[in-house]
LOBARO-580891 format. One line per field, with one value per residue: x, y, z of N, C-alpha, C, O, CB in turn; residue number from 1. Coordinates in Angstrom, 3 decimals, decimal comma, always signed. Glycine has a CB too. Example, Ala and Ser with C-alpha at 12.3 -4.5 7.8 and 13.67 -1.06 7.14 Angstrom:
BEGIN
n_x	c(+13,190 +12,850)
n_y	c(-5,690 -2,250)
n_z	c(+7,800 +7,080)
ca_x	c(+12,300 +13,670)
ca_y	c(-4,500 -1,060)
ca_z	c(+7,800 +7,140)
c_x	c(+13,200 +12,900)
c_y	c(-3,300 +0,030)
c_z	c(+7,800 +7,870)
o_x	c(+14,236 +13,409)
o_y	c(-3,319 +1,138)
o_z	c(+8,465 +8,039)
cb_x	c(+11,308 +14,084)
cb_y	c(-4,473 -0,598)
cb_z	c(+9,046 +5,725)
marvo	c(1 2)
This chain:
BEGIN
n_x	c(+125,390 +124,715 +127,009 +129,138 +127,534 +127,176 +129,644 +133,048 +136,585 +136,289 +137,838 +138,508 +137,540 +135,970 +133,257 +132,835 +132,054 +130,246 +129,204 +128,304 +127,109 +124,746 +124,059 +123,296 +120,668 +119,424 +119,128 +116,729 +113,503 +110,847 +108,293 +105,140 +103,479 +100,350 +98,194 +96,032 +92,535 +92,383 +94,485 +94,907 +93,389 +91,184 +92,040 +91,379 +93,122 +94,442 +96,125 +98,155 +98,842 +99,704 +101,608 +104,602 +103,736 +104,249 +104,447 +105,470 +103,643 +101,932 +99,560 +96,940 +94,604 +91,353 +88,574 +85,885 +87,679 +91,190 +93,652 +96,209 +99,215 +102,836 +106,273 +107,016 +104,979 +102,162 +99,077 +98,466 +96,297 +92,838 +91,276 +88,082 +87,169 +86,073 +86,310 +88,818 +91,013 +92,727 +93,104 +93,958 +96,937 +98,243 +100,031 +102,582 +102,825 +104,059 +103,107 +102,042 +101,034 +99,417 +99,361 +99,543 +98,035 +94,539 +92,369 +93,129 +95,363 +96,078 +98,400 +99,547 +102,598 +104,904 +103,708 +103,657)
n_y	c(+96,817 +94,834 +93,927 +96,006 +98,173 +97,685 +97,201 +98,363 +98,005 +95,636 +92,482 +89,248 +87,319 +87,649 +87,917 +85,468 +84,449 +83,037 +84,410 +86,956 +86,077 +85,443 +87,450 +89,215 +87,896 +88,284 +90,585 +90,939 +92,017 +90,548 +87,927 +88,724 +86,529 +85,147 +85,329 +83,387 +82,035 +82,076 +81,167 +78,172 +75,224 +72,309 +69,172 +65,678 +62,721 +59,907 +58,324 +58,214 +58,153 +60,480 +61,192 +62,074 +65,385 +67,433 +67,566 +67,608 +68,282 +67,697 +69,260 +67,253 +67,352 +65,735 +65,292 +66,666 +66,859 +66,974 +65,558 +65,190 +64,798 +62,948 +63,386 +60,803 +59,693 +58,908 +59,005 +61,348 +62,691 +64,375 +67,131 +69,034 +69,742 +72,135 +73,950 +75,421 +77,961 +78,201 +78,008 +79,577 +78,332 +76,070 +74,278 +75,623 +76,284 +75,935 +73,247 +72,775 +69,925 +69,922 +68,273 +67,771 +69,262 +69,309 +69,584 +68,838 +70,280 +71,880 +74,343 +76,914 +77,542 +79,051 +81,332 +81,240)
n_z	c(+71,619 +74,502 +76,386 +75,635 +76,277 +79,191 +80,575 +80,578 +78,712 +77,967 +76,855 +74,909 +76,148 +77,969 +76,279 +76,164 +79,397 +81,311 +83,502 +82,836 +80,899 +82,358 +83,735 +82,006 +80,552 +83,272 +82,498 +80,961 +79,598 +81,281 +80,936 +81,601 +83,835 +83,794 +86,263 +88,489 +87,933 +85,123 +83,801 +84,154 +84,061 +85,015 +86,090 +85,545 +86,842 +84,798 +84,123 +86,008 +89,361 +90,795 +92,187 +91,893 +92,296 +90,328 +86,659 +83,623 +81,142 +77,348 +75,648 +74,053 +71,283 +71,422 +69,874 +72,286 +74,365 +76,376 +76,023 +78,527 +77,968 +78,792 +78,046 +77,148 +76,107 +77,155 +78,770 +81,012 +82,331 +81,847 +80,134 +79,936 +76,967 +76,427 +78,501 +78,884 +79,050 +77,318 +74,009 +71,511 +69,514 +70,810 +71,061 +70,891 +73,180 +76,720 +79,472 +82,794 +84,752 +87,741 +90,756 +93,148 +94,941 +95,920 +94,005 +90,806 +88,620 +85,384 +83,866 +82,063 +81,480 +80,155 +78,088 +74,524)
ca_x	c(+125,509 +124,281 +128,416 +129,867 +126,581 +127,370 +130,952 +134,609 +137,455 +136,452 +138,479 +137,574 +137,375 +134,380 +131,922 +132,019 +132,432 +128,812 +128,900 +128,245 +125,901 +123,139 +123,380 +122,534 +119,798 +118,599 +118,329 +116,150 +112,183 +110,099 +106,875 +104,546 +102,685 +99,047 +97,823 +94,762 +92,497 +92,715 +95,825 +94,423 +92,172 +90,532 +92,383 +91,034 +93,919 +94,081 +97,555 +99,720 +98,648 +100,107 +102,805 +104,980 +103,145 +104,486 +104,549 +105,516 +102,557 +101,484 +98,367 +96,862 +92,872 +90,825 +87,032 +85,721 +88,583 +92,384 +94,527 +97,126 +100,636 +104,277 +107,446 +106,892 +103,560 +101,494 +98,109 +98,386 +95,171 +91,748 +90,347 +86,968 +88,151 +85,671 +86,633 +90,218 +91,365 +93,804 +92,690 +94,889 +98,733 +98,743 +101,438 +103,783 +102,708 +104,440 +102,082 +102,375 +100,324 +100,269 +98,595 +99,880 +96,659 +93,322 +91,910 +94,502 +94,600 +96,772 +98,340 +100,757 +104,116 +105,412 +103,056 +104,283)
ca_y	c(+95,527 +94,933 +94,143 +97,061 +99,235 +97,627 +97,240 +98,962 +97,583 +94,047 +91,253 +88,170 +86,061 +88,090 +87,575 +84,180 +84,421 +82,660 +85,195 +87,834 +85,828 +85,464 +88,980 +90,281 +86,940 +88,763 +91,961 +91,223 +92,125 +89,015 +87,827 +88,411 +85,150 +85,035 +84,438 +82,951 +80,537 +82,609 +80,718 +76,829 +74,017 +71,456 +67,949 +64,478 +61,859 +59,298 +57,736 +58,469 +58,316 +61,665 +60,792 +63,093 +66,302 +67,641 +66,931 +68,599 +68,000 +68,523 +68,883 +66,393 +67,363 +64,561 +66,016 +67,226 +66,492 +67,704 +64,661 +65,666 +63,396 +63,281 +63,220 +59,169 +59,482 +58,573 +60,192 +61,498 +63,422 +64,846 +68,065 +69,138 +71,198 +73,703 +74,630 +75,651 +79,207 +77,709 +78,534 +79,229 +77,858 +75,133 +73,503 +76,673 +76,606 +74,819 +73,347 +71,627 +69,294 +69,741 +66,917 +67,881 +69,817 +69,030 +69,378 +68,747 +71,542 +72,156 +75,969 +77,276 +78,152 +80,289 +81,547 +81,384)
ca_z	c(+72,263 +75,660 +77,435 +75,640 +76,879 +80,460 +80,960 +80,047 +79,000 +77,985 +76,084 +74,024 +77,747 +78,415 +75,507 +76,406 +80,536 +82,091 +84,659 +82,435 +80,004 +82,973 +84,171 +80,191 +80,661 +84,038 +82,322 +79,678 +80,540 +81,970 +80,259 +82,885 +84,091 +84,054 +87,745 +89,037 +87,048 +83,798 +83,414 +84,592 +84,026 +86,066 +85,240 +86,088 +86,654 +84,450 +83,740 +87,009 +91,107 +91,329 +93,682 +92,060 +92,227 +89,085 +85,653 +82,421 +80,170 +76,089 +75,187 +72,757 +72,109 +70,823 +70,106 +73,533 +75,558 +76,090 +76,801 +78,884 +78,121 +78,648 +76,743 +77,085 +75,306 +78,339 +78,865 +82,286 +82,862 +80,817 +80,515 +79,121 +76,132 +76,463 +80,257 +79,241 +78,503 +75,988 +72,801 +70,195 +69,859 +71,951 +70,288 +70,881 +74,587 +77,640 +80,246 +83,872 +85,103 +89,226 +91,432 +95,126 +95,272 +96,267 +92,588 +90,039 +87,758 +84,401 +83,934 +81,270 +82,232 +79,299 +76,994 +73,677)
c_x	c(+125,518 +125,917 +128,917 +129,170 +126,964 +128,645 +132,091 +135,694 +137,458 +137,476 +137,910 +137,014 +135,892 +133,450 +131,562 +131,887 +130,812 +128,621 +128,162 +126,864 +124,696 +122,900 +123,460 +121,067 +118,592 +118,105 +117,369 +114,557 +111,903 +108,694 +106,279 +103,813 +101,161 +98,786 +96,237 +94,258 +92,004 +93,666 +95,924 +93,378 +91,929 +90,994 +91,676 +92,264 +93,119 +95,375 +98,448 +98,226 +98,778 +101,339 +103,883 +104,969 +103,037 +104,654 +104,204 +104,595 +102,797 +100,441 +98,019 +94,983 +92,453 +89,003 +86,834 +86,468 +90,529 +92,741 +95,905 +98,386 +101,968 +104,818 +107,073 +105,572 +102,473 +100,522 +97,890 +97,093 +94,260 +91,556 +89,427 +87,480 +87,437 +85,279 +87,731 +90,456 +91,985 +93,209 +93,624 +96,777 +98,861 +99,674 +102,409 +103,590 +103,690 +103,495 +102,567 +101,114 +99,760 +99,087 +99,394 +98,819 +95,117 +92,531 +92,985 +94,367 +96,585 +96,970 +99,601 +101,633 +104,688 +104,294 +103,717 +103,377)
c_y	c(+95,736 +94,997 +95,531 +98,622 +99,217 +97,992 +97,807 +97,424 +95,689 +93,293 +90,163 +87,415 +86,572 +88,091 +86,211 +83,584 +84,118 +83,362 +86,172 +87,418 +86,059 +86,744 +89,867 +89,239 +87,953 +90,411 +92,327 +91,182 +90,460 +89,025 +87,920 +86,820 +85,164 +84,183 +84,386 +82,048 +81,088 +81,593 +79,235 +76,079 +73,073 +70,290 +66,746 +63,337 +60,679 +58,285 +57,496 +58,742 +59,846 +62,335 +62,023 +64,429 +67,189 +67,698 +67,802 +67,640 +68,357 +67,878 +68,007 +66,577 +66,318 +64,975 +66,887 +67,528 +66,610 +66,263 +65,221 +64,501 +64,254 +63,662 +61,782 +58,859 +59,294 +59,557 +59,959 +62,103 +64,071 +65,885 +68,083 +70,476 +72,778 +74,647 +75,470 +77,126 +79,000 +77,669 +78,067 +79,208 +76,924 +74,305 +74,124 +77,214 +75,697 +74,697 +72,374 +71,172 +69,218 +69,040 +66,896 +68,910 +69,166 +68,597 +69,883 +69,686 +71,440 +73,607 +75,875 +77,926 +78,919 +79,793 +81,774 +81,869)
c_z	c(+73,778 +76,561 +76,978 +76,482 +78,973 +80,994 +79,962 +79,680 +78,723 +76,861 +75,580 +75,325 +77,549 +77,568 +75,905 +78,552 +80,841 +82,913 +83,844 +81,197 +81,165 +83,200 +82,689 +80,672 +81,655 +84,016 +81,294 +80,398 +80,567 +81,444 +81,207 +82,962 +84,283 +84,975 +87,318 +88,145 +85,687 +83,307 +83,470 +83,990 +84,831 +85,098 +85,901 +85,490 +86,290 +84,230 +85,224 +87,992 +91,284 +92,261 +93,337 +92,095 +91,042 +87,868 +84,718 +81,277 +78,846 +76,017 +73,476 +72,367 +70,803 +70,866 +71,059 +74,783 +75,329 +76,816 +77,127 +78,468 +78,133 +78,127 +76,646 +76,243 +76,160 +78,713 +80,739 +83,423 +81,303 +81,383 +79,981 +78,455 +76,177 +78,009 +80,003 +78,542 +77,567 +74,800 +71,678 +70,841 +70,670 +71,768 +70,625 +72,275 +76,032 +78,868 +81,542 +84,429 +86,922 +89,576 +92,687 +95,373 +95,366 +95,254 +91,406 +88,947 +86,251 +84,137 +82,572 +81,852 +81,158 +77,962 +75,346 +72,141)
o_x	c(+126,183 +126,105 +129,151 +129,723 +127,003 +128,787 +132,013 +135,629 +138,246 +137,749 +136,702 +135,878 +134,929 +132,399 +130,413 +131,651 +130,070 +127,540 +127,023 +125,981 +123,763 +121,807 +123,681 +120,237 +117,474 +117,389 +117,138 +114,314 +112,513 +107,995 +106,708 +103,733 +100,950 +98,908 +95,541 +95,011 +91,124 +93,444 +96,923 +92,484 +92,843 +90,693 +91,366 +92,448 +92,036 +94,967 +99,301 +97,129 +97,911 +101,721 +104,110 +106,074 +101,954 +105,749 +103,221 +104,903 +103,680 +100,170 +98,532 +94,157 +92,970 +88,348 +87,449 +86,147 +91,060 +92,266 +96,664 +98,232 +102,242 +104,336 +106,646 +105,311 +101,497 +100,831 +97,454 +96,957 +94,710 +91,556 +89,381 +87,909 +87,867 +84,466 +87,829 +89,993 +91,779 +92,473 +93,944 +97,447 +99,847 +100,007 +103,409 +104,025 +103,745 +103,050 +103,313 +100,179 +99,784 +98,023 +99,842 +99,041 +94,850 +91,977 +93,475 +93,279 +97,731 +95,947 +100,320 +101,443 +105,133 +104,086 +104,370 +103,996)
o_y	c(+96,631 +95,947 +96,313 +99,599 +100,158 +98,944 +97,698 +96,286 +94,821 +94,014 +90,044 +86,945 +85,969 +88,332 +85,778 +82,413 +85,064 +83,076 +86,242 +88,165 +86,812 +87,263 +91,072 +89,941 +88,317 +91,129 +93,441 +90,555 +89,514 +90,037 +87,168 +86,122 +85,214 +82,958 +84,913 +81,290 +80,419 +81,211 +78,778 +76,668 +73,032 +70,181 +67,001 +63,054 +60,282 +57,124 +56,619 +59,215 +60,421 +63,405 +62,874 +64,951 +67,673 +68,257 +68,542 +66,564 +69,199 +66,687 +68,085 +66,008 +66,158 +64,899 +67,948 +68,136 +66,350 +65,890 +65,650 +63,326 +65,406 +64,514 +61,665 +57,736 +59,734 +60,723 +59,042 +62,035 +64,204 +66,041 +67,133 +71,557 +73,925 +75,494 +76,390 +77,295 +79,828 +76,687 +76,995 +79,647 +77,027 +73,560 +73,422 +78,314 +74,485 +75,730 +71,407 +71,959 +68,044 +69,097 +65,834 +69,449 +68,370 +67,499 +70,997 +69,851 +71,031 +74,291 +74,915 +78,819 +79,896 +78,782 +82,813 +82,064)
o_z	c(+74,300 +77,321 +77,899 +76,988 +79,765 +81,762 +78,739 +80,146 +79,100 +75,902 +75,789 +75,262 +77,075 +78,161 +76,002 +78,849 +80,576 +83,428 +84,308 +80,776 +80,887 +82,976 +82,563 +81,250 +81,288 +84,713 +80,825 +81,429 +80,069 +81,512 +82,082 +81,951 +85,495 +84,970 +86,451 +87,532 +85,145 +82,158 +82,915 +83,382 +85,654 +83,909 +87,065 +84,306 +86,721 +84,252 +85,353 +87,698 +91,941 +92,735 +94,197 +91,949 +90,713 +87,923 +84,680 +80,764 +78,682 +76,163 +72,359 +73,080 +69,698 +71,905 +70,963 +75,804 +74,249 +77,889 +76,258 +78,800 +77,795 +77,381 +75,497 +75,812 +75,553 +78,959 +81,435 +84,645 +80,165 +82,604 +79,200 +78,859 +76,055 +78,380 +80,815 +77,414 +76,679 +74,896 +71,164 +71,776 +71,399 +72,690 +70,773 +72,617 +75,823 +79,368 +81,385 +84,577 +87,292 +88,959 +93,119 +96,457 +94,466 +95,316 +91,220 +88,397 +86,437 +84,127 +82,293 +82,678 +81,760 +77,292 +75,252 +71,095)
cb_x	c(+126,788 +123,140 +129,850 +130,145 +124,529 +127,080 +131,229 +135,512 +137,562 +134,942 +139,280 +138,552 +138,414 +134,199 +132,051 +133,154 +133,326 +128,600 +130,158 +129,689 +125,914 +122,810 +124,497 +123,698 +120,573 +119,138 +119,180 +116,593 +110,669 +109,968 +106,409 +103,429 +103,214 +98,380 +98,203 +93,799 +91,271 +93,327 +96,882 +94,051 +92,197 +88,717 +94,028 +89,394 +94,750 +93,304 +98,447 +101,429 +100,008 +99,233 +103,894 +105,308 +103,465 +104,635 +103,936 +107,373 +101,391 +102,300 +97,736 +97,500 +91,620 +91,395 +85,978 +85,036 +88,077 +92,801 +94,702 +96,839 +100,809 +104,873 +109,397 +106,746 +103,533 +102,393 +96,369 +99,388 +95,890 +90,454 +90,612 +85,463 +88,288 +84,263 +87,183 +91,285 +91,975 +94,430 +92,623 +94,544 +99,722 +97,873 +101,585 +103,714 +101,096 +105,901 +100,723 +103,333 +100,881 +100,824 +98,712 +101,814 +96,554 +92,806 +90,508 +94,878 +94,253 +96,271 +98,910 +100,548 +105,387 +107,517 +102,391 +105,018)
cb_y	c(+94,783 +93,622 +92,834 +97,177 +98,550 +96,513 +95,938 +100,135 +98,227 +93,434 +90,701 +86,970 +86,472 +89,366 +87,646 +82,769 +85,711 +81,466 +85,755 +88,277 +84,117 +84,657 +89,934 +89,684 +85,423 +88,375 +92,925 +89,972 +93,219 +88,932 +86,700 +89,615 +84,498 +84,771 +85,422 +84,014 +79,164 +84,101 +81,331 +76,909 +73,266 +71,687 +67,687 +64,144 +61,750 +59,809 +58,967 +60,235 +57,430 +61,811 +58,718 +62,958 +66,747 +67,682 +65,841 +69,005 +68,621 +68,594 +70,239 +64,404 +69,453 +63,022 +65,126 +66,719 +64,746 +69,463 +63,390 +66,083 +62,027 +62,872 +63,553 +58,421 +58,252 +58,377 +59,947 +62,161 +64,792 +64,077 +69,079 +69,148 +70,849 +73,731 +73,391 +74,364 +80,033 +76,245 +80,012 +80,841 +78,916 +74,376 +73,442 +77,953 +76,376 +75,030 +72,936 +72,121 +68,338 +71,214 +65,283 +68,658 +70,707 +69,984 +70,192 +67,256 +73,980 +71,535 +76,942 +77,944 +76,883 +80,307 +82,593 +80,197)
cb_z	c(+71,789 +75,940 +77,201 +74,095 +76,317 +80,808 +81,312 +81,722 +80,271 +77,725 +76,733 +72,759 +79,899 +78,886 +73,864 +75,199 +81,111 +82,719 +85,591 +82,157 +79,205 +84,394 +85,644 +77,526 +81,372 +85,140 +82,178 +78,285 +79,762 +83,905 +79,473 +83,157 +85,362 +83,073 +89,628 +89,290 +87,725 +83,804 +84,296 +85,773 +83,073 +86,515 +85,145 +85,630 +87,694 +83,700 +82,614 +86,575 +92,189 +91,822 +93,607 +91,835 +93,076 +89,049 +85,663 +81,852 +80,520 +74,743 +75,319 +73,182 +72,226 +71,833 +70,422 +73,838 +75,881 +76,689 +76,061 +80,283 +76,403 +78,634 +77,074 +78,741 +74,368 +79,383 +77,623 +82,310 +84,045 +80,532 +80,529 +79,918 +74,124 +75,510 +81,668 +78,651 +79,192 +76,071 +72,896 +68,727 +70,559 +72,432 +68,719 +69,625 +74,727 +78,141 +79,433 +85,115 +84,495 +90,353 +90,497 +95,845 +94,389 +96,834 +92,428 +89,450 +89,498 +83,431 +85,902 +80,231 +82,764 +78,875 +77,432 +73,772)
marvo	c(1 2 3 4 5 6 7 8 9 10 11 12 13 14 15 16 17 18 19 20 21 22 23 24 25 26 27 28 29 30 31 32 33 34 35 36 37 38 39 40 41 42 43 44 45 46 47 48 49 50 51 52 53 54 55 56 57 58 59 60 61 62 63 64 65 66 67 68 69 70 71 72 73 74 75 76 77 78 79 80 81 82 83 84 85 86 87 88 89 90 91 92 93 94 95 96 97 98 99 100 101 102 103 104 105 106 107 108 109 110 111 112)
């Protein structure tokens, strides 16, 4: 077990002490992130202005085309499905939507 491997001397306090849960949290490896536009798609707003630059997306694909939407159900943006690196699992993926850029682009944030 990762506290007894780290630390001496502990008590019941400390299995459950939040200090000690993040730094096991910050020692566990990190999925790397796939940079550049391996990792993106080209979106066209369709739902939302953009105003808030951000937006946690799921993909919904409908024939040719990836409808981007909310949690609210709301289709916020399109892709053309056969632009997108996204493949397989997209259900078991998390994706953001960003629109404070020039050309609004869709990326996965943890690959799953």
């Amino acid at each position: 077990m990762w506290l007894n491997a780290e630390y001496d001397d502990l008590d019941a306090e400390d299995f459950i002490d939040p200090q000690l849960f993040l730094a096991w949290e910050r020692s566990l490896p990190q999925p790397e992130r796939a940079a550049g536009r391996e990792n993106r798609v080209r979106a066209e707003l369709t739902g939302t202005t953009g105003e808030r630059g951000l937006y946690h997306v799921v993909p919904v694909l409908a024939n040719d085309t990836i409808n981007w939407i909310d949690p609210a159900g709301y289709v916020l943006a399109l892709s053309r499905r056969h632009d997108s690196p996204f493949r397989i699992g997209l259900h078991r993926q998390d994706f953001e939507l960003h629109t404070n850029v020039r050309r609004p682009f869709v990326d996965r944030t943890f690959p799953g």
